[in-house]
C-alpha positions in Angstrom: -21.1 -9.0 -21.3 -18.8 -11.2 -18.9 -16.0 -12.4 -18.8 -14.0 -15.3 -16.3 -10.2 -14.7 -16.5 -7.8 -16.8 -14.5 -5.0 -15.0 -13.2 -1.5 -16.4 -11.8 -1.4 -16.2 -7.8 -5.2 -15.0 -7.5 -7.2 -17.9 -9.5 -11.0 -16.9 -11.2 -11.6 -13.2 -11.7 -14.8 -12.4 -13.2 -14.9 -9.1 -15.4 -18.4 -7.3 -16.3 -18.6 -5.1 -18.9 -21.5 -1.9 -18.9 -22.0 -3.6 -15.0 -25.5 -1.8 -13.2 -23.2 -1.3 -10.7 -20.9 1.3 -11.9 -24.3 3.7 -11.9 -23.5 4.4 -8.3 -19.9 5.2 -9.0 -18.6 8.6 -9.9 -18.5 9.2 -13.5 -14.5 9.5 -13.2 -14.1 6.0 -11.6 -14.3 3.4 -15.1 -14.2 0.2 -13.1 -14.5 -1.0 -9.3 -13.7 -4.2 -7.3 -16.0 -6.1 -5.3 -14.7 -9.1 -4.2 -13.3 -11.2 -7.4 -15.5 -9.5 -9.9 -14.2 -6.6 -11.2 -17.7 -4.4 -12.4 -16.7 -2.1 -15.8 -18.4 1.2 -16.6 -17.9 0.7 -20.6 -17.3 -2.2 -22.6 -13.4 -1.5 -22.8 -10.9 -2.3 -19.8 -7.4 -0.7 -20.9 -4.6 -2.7 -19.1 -2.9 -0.4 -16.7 -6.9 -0.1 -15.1 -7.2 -4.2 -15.3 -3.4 -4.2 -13.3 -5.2 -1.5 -10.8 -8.8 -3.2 -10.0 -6.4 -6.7 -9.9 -4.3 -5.3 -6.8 -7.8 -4.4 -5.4 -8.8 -8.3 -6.0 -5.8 -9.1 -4.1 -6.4 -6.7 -1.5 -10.2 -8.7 -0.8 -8.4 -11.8 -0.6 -5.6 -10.9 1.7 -8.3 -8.8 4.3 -11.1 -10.6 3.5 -14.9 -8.6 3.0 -14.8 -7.3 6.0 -11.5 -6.0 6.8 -10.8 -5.0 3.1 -13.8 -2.6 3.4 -13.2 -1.4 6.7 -9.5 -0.6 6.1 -10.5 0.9 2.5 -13.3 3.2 4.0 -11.2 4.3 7.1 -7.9 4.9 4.5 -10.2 6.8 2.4 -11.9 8.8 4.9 -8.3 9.3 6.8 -6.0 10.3 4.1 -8.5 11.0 1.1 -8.8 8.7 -1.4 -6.1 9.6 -3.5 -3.3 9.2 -0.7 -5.2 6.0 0.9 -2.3 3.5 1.1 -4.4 0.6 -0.6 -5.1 2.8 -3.5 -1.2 3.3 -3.7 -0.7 -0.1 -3.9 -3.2 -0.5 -6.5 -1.9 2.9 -8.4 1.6 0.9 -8.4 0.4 -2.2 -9.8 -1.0 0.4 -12.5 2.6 2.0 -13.3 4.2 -0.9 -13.5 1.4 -2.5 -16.3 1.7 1.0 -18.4 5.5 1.0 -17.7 5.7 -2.4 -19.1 3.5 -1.6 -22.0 5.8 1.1 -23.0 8.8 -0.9 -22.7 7.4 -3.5 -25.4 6.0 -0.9 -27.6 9.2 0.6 -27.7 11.2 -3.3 -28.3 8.3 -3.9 -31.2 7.9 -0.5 -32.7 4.6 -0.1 -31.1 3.3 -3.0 -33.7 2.1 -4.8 -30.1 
C-alpha cells in the first residue's frame, strides 16, 4: 500500500507500507528515507517515527542525494549511528512529535 501526503515546508512525500525495501534493513529499523518516499517495514507508521523519517526528507532536500548520503555514511561511520548528528536532528523532530502527543492526550484525556 501507498500513500502521497503533502507536508507544509517539504511538499509530496510518498509513504510505502510492507516496502521490498525494508528487507535489507535491520529488523530494528521500522522505516527508512530515500529521497521523498519514506519505505515502511509494517503496515503501521506511529507518529513520533513519521516526525523522524520526515527530518530525514528534509535532510535529502537540503544536501541533495549525493551529499545527504555522503554526510549520513561518513556521520555514521565517524560517530556511530546513534551519535551521528543527522540522526540527532531527526531523533529531535521525534521528541518533539511524542512530546506533543502527550501534551494533547493529557488536554483531552487521552480520548485523541
Amino acid at each position: 500500500m501507498t500513500d502521497r501526503v503533502h507536508v507544509h515546508g517539504i511538499g509530496a512525500v510518498r509513504i510505502v507500507y510492507a516496502s521490498w525495501v525494508m528487507g535489507f534493513v535491520p529488523k530494528r529499523f521500522v522505516a527508512m528515507t530515500l529521497g521523498r518516499t519514506i519505505h515502511v517495514r509494517g503496515t503501521h507508521l506511529p507518529v513520533w517515527v513519521l516526525r523522524h523519517e520526515l527530518a530525514h526528507v528534509r535532510q535529502w532536500e537540503r544536501y541533495g542525494k549525493v551529499g545527504f548520503l555522503a554526510r549520513y555514511l561518513w556521520q555514521c561511520a565517524r560517530y556511530g549511528y546513534a551519535n551521528a548528528p543527522l540522526e540527532l536532528e531527526a531523533e529531535a523532530a521525534e521528541v518533539r512529535a511524542m512530546d506533543a502527543t502527550a501534551t494533547l492526550a493529557a488536554r483531552t484525556g487521552g480520548t485523541e
